[in-house]
C-alpha positions as CSV (number, residue, x, y, z in Angstrom):
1,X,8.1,-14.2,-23.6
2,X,5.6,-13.1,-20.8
3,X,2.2,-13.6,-21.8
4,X,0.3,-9.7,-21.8
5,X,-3.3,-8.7,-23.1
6,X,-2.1,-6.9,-26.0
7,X,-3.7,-9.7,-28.2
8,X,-7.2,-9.5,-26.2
9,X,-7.6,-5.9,-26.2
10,X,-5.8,-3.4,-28.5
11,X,-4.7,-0.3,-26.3
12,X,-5.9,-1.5,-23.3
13,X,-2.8,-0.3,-21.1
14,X,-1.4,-1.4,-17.6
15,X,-0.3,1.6,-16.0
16,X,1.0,2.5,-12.5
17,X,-2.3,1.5,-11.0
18,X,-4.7,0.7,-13.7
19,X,-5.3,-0.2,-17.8
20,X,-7.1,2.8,-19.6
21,X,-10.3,1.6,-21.5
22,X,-9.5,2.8,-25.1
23,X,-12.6,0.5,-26.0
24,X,-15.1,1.7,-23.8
25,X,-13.9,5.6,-24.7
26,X,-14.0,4.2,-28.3
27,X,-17.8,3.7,-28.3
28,X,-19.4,5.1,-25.6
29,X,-22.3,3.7,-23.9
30,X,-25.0,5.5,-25.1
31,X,-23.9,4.3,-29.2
32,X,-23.7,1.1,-28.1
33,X,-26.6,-1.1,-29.1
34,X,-26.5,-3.9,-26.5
35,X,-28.8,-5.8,-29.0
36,X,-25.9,-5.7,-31.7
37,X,-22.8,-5.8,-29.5
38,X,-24.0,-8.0,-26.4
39,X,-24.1,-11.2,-28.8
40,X,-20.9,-13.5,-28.4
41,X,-18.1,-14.8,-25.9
42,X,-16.1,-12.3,-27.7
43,X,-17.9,-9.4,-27.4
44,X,-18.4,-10.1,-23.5
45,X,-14.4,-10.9,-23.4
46,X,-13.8,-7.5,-24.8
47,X,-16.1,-5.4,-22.7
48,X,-15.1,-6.9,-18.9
49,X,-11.6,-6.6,-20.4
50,X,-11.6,-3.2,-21.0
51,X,-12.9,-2.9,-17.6
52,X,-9.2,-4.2,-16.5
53,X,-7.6,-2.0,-13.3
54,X,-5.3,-3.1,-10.7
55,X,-2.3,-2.0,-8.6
56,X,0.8,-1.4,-10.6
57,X,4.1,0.3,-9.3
58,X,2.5,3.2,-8.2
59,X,1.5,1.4,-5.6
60,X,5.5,1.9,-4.4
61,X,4.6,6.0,-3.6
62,X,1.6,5.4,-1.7
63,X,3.0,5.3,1.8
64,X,3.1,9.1,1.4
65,X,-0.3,9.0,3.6
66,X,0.9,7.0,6.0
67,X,3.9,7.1,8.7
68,X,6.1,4.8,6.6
69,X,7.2,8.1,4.9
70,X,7.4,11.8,5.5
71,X,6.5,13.6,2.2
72,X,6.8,17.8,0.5
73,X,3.7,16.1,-1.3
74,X,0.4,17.6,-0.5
75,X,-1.2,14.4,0.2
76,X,-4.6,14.5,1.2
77,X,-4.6,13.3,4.5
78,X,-1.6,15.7,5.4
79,X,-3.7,19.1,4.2
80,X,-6.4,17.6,5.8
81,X,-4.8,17.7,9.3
82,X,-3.0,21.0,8.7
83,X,-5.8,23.0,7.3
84,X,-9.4,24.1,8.0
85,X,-10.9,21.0,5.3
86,X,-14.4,21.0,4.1
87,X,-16.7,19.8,1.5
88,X,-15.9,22.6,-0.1
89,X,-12.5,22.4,-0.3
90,X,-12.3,18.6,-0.6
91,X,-13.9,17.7,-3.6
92,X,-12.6,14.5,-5.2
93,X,-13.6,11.1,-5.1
94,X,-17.5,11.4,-5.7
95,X,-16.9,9.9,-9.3
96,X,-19.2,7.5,-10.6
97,X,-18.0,6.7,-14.2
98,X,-16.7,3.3,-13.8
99,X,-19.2,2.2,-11.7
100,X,-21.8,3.0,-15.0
101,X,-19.5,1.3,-17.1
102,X,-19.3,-1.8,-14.7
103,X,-23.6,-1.6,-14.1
104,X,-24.4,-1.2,-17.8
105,X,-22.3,-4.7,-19.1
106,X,-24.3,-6.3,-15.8
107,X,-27.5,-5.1,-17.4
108,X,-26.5,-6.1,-20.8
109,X,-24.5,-9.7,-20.9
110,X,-27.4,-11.9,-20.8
111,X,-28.2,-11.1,-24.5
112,X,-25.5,-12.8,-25.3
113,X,-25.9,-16.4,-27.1
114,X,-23.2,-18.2,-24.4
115,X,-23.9,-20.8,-22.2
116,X,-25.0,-20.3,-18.5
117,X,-21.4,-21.0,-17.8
118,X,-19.7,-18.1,-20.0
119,X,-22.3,-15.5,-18.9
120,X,-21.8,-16.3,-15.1
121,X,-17.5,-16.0,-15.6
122,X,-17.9,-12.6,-17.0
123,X,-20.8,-11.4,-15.0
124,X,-18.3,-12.5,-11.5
125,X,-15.6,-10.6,-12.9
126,X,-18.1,-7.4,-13.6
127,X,-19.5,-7.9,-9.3
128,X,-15.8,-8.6,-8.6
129,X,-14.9,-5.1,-10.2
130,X,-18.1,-3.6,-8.5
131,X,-17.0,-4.9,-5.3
132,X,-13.9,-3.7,-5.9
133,X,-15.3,0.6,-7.1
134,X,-17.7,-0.1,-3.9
135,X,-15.1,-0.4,-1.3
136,X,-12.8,2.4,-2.3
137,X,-16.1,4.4,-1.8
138,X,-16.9,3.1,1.8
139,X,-13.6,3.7,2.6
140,X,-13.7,6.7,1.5
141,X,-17.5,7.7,2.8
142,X,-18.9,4.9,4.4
143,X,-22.1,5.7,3.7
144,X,-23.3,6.0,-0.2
145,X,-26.1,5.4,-2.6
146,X,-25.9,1.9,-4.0
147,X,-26.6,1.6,-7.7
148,X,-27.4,-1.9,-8.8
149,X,-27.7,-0.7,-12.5
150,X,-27.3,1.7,-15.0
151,X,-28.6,5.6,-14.2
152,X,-30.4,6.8,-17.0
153,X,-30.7,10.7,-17.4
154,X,-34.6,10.5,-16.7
155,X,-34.1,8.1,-13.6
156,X,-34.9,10.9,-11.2
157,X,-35.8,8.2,-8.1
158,X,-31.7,7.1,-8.9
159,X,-30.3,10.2,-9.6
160,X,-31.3,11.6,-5.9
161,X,-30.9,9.2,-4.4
162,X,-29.8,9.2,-0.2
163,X,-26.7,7.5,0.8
164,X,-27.8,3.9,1.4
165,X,-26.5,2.9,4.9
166,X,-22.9,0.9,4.9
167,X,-23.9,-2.5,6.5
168,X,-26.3,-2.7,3.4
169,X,-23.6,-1.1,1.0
170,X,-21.5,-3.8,2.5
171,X,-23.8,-6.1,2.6
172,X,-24.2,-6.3,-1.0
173,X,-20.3,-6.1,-2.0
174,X,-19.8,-9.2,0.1
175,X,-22.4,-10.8,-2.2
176,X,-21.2,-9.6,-5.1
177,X,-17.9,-11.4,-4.1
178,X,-19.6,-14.5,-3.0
179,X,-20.7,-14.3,-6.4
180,X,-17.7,-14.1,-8.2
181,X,-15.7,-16.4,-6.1
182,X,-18.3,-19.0,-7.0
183,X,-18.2,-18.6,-10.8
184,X,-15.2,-16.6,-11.8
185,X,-13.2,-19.3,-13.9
186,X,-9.6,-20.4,-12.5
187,X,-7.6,-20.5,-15.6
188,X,-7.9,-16.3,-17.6
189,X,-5.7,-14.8,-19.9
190,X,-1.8,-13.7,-18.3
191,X,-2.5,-10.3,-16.0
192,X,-6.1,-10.4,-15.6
193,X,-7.9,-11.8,-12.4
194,X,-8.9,-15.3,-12.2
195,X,-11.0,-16.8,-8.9
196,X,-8.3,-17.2,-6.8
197,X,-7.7,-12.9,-7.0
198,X,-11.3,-12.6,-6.3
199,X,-10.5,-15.0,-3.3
200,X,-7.7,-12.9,-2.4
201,X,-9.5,-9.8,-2.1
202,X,-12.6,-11.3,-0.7
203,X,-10.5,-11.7,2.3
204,X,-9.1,-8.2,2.7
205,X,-12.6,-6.9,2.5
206,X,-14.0,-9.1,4.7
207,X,-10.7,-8.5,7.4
208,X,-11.1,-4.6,6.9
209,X,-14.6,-4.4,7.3
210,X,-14.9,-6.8,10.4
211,X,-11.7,-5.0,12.1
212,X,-13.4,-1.3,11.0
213,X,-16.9,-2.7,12.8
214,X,-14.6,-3.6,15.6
215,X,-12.7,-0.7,16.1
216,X,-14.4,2.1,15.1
217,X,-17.8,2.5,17.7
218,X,-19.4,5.6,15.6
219,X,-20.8,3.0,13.3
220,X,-22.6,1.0,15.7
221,X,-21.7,-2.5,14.2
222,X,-20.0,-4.4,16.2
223,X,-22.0,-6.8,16.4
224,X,-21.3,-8.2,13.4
225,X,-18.2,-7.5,13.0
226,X,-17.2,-10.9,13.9
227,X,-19.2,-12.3,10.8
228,X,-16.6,-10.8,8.8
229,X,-13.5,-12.0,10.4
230,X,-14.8,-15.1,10.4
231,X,-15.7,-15.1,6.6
232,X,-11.9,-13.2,6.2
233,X,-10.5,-16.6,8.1
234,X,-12.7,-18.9,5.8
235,X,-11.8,-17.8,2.7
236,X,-8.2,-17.1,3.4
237,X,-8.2,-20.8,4.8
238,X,-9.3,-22.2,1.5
239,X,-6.9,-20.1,-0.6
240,X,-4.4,-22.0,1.7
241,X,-5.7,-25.0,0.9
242,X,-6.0,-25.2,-2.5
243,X,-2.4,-25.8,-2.6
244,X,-2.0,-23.1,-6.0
245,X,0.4,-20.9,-3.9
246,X,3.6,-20.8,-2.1
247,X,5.8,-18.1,-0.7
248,X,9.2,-17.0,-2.7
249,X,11.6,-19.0,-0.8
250,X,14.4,-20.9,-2.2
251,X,15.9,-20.5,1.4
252,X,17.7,-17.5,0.4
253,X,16.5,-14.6,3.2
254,X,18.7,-12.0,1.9
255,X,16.9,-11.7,-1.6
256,X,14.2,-14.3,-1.8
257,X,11.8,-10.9,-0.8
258,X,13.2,-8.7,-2.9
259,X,12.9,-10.7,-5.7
260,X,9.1,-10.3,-5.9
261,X,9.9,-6.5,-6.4
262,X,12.6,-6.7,-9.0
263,X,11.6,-9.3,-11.1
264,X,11.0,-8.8,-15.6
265,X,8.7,-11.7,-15.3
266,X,6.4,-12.9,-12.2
267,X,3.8,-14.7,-13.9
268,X,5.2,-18.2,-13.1
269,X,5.8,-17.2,-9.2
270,X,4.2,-19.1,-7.1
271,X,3.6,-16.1,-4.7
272,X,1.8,-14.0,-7.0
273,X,-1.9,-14.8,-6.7
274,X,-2.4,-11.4,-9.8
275,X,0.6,-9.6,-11.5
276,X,0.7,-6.5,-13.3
277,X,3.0,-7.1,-16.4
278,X,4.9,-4.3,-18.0
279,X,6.8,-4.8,-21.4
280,X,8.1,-0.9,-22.5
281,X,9.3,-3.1,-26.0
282,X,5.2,-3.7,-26.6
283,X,3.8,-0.7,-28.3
284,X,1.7,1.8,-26.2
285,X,2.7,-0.1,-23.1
286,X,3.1,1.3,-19.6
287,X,6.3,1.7,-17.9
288,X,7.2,0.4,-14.7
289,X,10.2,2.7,-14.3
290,X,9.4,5.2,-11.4
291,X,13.7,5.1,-10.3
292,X,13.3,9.3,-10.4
293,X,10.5,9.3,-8.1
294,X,11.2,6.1,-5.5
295,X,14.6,6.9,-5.0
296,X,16.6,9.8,-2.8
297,X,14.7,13.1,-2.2
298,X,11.8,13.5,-4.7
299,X,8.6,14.0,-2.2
300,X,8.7,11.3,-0.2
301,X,11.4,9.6,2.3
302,X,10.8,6.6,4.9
303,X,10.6,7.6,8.5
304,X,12.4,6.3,11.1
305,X,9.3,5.0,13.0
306,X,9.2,2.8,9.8
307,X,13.2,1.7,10.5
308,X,12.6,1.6,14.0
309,X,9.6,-1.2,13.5
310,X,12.3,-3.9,11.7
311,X,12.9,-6.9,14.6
312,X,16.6,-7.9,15.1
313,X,17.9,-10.9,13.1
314,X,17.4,-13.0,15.7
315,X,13.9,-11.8,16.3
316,X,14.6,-9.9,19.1
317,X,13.2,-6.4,19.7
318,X,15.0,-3.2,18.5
319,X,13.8,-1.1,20.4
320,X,14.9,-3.1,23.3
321,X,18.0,-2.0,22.8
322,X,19.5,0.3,25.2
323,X,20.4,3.6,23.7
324,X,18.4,2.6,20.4
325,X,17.3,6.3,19.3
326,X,20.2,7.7,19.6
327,X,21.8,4.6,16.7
328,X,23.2,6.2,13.8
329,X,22.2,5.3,9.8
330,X,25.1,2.8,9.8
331,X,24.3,1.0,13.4
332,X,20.6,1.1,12.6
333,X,21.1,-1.9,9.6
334,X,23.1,-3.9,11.6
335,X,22.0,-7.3,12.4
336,X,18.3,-6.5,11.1
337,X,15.3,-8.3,9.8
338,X,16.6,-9.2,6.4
339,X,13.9,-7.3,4.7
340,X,15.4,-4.4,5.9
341,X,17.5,-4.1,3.1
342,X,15.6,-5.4,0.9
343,X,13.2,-2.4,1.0
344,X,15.5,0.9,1.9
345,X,18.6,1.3,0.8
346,X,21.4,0.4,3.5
347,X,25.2,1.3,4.2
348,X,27.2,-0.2,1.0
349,X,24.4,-0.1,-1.4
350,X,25.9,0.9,-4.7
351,X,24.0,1.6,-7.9
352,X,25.2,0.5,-10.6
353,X,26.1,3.3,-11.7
354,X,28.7,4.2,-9.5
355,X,31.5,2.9,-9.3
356,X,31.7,3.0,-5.4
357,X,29.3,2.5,-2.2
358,X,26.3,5.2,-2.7
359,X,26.1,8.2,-0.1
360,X,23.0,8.9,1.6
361,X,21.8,12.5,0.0
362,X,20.4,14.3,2.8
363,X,18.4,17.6,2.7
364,X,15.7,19.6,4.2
365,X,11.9,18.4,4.7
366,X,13.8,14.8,3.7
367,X,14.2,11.8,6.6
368,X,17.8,10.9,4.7
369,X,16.6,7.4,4.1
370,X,16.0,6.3,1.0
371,X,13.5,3.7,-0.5
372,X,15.2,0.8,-2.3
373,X,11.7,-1.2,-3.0
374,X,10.0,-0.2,-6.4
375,X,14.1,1.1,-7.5
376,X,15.4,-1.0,-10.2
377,X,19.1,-0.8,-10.1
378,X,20.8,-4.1,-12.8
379,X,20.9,-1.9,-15.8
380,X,20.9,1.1,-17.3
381,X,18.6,0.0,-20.7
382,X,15.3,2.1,-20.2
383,X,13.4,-0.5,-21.9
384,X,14.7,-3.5,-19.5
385,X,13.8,-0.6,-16.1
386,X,10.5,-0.3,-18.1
387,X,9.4,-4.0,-17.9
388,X,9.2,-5.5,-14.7
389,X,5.6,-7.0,-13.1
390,X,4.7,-5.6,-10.0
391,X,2.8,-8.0,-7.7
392,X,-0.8,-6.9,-7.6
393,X,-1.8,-9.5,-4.8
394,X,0.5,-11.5,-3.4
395,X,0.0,-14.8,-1.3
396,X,1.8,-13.6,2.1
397,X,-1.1,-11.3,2.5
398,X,-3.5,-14.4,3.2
399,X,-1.3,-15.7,5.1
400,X,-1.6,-12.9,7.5
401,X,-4.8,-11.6,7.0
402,X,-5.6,-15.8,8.2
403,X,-3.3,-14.9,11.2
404,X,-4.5,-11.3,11.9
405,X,-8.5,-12.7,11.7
406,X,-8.1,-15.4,13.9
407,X,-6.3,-13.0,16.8
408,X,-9.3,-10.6,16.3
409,X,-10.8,-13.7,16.9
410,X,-9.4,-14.6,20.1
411,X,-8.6,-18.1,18.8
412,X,-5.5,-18.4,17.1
413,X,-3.2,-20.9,18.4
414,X,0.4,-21.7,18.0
415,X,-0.3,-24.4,14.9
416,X,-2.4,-21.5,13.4
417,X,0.7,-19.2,13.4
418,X,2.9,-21.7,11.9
419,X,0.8,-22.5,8.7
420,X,1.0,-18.5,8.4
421,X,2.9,-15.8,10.1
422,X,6.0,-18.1,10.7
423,X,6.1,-18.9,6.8
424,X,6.7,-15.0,6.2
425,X,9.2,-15.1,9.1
426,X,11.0,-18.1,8.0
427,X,11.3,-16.8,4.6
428,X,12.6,-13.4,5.8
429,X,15.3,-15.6,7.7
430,X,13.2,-14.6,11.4
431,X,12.7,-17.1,14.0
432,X,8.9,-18.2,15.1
433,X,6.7,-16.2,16.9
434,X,5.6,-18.1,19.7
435,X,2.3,-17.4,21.0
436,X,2.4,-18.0,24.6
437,X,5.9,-15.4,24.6
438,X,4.6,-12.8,22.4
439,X,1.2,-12.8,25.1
440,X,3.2,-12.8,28.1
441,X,5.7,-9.8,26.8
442,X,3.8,-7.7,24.4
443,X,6.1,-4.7,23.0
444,X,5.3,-1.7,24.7
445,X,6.2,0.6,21.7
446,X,3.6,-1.4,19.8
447,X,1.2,-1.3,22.5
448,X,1.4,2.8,23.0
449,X,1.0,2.6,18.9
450,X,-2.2,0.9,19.8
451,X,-4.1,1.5,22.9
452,X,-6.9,0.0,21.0
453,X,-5.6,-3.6,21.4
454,X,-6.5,-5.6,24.6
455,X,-7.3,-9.1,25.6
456,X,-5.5,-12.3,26.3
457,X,-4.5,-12.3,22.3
458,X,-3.0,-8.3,22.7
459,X,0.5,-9.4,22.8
460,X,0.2,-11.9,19.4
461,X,-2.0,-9.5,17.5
462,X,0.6,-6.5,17.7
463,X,3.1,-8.8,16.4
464,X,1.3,-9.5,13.4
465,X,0.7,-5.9,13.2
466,X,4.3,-5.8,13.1
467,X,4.4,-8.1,10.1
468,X,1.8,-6.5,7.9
469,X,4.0,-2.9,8.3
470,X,7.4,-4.9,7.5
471,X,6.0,-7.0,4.9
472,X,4.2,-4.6,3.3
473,X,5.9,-1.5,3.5
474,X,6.6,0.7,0.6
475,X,3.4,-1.1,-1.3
476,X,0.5,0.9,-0.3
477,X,-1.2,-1.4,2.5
478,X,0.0,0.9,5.5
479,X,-3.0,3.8,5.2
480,X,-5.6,1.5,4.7
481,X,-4.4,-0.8,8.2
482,X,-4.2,2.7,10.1
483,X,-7.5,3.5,9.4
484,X,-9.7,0.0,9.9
485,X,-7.2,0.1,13.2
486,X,-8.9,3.4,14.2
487,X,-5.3,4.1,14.8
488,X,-5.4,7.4,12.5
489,X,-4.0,9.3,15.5
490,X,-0.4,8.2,14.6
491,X,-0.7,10.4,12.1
492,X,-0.6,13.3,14.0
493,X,3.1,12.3,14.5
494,X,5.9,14.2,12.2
495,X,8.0,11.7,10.3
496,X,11.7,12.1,11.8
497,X,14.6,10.9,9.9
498,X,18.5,10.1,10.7
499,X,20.0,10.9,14.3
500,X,23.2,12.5,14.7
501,X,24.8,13.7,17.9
502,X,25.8,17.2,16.3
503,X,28.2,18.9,14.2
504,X,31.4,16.7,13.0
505,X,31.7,13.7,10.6
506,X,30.2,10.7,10.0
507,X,29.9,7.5,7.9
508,X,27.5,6.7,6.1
509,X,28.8,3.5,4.0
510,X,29.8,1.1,6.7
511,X,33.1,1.1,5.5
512,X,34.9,3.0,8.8
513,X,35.9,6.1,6.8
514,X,34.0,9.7,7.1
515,X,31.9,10.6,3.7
516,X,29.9,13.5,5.0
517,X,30.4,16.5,7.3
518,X,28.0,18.6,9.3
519,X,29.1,22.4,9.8
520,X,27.7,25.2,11.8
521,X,24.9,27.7,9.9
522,X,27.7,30.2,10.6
523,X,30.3,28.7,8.4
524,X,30.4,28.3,4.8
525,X,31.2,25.1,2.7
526,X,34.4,25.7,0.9
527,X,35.2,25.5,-2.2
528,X,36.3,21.9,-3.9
529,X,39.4,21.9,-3.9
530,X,39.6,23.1,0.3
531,X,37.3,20.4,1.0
532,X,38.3,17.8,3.6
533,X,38.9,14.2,2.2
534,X,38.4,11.0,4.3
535,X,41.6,8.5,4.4
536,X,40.9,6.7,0.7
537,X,41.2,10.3,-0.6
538,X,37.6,10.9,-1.1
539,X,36.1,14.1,-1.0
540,X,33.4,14.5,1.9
541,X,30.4,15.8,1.3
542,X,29.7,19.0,3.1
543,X,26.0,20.0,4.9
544,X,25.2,23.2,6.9
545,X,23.1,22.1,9.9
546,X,21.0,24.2,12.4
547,X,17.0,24.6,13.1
548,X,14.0,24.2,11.3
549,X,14.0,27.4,9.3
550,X,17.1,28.5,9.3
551,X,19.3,28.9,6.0
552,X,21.0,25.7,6.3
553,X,20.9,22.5,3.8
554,X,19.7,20.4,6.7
555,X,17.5,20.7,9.9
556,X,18.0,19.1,13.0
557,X,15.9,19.0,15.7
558,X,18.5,20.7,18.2
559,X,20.2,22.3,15.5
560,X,23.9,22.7,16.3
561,X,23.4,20.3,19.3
562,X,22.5,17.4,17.0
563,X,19.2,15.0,17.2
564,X,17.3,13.3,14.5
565,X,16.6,15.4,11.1
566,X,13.4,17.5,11.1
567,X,11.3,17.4,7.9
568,X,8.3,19.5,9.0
569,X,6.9,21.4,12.0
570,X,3.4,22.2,11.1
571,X,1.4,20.6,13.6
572,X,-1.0,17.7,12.8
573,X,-4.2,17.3,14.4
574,X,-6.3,14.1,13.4
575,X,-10.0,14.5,14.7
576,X,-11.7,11.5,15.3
577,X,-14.1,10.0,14.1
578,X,-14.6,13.1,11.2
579,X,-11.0,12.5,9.6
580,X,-11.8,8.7,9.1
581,X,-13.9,9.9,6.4
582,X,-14.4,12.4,3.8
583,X,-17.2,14.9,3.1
584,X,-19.6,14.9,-0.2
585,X,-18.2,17.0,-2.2
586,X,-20.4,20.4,-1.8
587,X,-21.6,21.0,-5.0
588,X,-23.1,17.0,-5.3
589,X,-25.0,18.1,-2.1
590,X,-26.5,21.0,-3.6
591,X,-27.8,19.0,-6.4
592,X,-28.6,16.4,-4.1
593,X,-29.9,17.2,-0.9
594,X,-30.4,14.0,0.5
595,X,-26.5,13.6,-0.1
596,X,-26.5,14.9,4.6
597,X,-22.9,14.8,5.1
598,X,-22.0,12.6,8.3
599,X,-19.4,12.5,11.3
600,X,-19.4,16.4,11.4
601,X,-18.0,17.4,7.7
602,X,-19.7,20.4,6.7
């Protein structure tokens, strides 16, 4: 029986992404006496509890603002770069409830009768979550008005405040995790963050705000950004150390992977450094059942840049491969990086469902791949698709945010990459990367990806580029990487999906026999019982193909004459710096002047 909070806070739900606090809606702040509540290990438990919010499965649609995916969505980014944005029209984000709720337990917990001990646990998890509100917000902004404590209604000097300057925003979220790290206790409740999830995301600030200083010149810190790769290698070092954590790997590389992402019960991997339980048979629990929005053609679809980005098996290049993007859906999976299939769905996938192997659906503003990561597919019980744990940090990501530091670094060394990057590899079935190869032969897709890399380490540190994408794709990491990269001009880029040569037949299964045909716009799909079958007698599946626009069930980007499927043709344009940020929202500046917008919003 997995272990969930339900006994530690009634109503405090995990959701796709967070756990709503019931408690903290319950009794709001300004009826709660901190003199009368503040007074027990209890009453501190109960508070920081309620605070609770991590990734859950929703995590699995975020690649929608990246180019892992094309999406119909209106994703932000996307109407960003297709519209005429400003802080008039962009106005989400600028909310400051949670961090009140975090600020008022930090100015309250020391009433409590606890020892030093008890007070400093749940004040770390209160910075941790602080930490955690504050870097959404410099991602978001960069530069904005710190608030060590509560706001009262009559603290004019707070409430108009001017954006404090990042390097001190930063400044204080890295001691706020230097904080936490140091008294956060080990051993917490089942699903709630202990030290070694601070630890973990101690690291990725520290790696996305030293590679951000480094890439990104408008901020005028580069100076330090080596401070915070080093303190990114440091930390992820000692996680590595501690010997707490292991990757998945029973020496099974066609589902060892996968099993971290269709699993009831995570909470004794060794992998998972946080997990996000979800039991549907628990009253008011959430649901981890998104199999209507992950799968097929509901908004989003995975691009073939994404497909394109898999190594071979034998961890050679794919797009080495003469003739590569002209490959078909069924020659595409062959002899790929096992995680391949362990993350979109491949020729011969069957639900279960069906009876038979599963035909790609293909329609317009769609790429015709299809996500299998985040899909549960081994039953049809709604409660059993309803309860498995999505893995809110996971220890591969130290492993290569240790790697990805150390190239930034210009220090890594073959040993360095073996204790890291070659784990995930090994696990995935992949051979090593070797250093001195990778820097004598970087990929030149990878390198036009990003002009930004140079050096003696350019050729290793696109290859762990390369791993992040694989290893993370489909779980929300890819927007975030594009960004600190200051590689937000692959964005501009229209996701492409499936290539075929024109009008005519094709397979789609693997299995040598026809399941779908491609007609002319001119011609009309006939009716069932006139419809071609392939040789086992099965019906094929009938598309009308042509141009973007035209009245036809699919687009292709010669129409008639064949090439890859089109989901969109409004142009992108991704100014830089501005579109690495976003404005105050215009209102907030009007009550606040000193909120000056920055990097040309308006």
């Amino acid at each position: 029986m997995k272990k969930i909070l339900y006994y530690i806070l009634a109503g405090s739900l995990i959701t796709t992404g967070a756990c709503k606090k019931d408690f903290l809606d319950r009794y709001p702040q300004t009826t709660i006496s901190p003199e009368l509540f503040f007074k027990s290990e209890d009453d501190l438990s109960l508070y920081i509890n309620g605070l609770l919010n991590h990734d859950g499965v929703g995590n699995y649609l975020d690649d929608q603002s990246s180019d892992n995916t094309a999406t119909t969505g209106a994703v932000e980014v996307k109407v960003v770069m297709t519209g005429s944005p400003s802080s008039k029209t962009i106005t989400s984000g600028w909310n400051w409830s949670r961090l009140r709720d975090i600020n008022y337990f930090l100015d309250n917990y020391g009433k409590a009768a606890v020892t030093q001990e008890v007070k400093d646990h749940y004040a770390g998890l209160a910075r941790y979550y602080r930490a955690v509100f504050y870097t959404g917000m410099v991602k978001r902004y960069s530069n904005v008005p710190w608030y060590s404590r509560t706001i009262n209604p009559n603290d004019t000097a707070m409430l108009y405040m001017a954006p404090t300057p990042r390097a001190q925003v930063m400044d204080s979220v890295m001691a706020d995790l230097a904080f936490a790290a140091a008294h956060v206790r080990a051993t917490v409740p089942a699903g709630t963050p202990g030290v070694w999830a601070v630890k973990t995301f101690y690291t990725r600030v520290a790696l996305y705000e030293g590679t951000y200083r480094k890439y990104h010149s408008e901020l005028n810190l580069g100076s330090s950004a080596n401070s915070f790769l080093e303190k990114a290698r440091d930390i992820a070092k000692e996680i590595m150390g501690s010997g707490n954590f292991q990757l998945n790997n029973t020496n099974s590389p066609e589902k060892d992977y996968g099993t971290l992402f269709g699993s009831a019960d995570l909470s004794a991997n060794k992998e998972v450094i946080l997990n996000t339980p979800y039991d549907l048979s628990k009253a008011g629990a959430g649901s981890s059942n998104i199999n209507s929005t992950v799968f097929g053609d509901y908004e989003q679809s995975p691009s073939r840049s994404l497909i394109q980005a898999y190594l071979m098996k034998d961890g050679s290049r794919f797009t080495d491969i003469a003739g590569y993007e002209t490959f078909g859906f069924v020659k595409e999976f062959e002899n790929r990086d096992p995680r391949m299939k362990q993350t979109l769905v491949y020729p011969g996938f069957a639900r279960i469902t069906d009876s038979k192997s599963y035909v790609q659906r293909l329609n317009k503003n769609f790429t015709g791949y299809h996500q299998l990561k985040g899909y549960y597919n081994n039953s049809t019980d709604n409660v059993i698709l309803g309860s498995f744990d999505f893995p809110a940090y996971r220890y591969a990501e130290v492993l290569l945010t240790y790697a990805e530091a150390l190239a930034e670094l210009g220090t890594i060394t073959q040993a360095n990459l073996d204790e890291s990057v070659n784990l995930v590899r090994s696990r995935a079935g992949l051979p090593a990367l070797n250093l001195v190869a990778a820097n004598g032969n970087p990929d030149p897709v990878l390198a036009a990806q990003y002009p930004q890399v140079s050096g003696a380490q350019k050729g290793v540190l696109l290859e762990i580029r390369r791993e992040r994408r694989v290893e993370f794709a489909m779980e929300g990491y890819r927007y975030d990487d594009l960004m600190r990269w200051q590689a937000g001009k692959l964005l501009e880029k229209i996701p492409e999906g499936m290539y075929f040569p024109g009008l005519g037949k094709y397979d789609l299964t693997g299995d040598g026999h026809e399941d779908i045909i491609l007609i002319d716009k001119s011609s009309n799909i006939p009716a069932e019982a006139q419809k071609e079958k392939n040789a086992l007698g099965e019906v094929l599946v009938y598309y009308k193909a042509g141009s973007f626009g035209e009245n036809v069930t699919v687009y292709l980007r010669n129409g008639n004459s064949g090439g890859t499927l089109v989901t969109e043709v409004t142009p992108r344009n991704f100014i830089e710096p501005k579109y690495y940020y976003r404005p105050i929202p215009y209102n907030q500046v009007v009550l606040n002047p000193k909120l000056t917008q920055s990097f040309g919003w308006e």
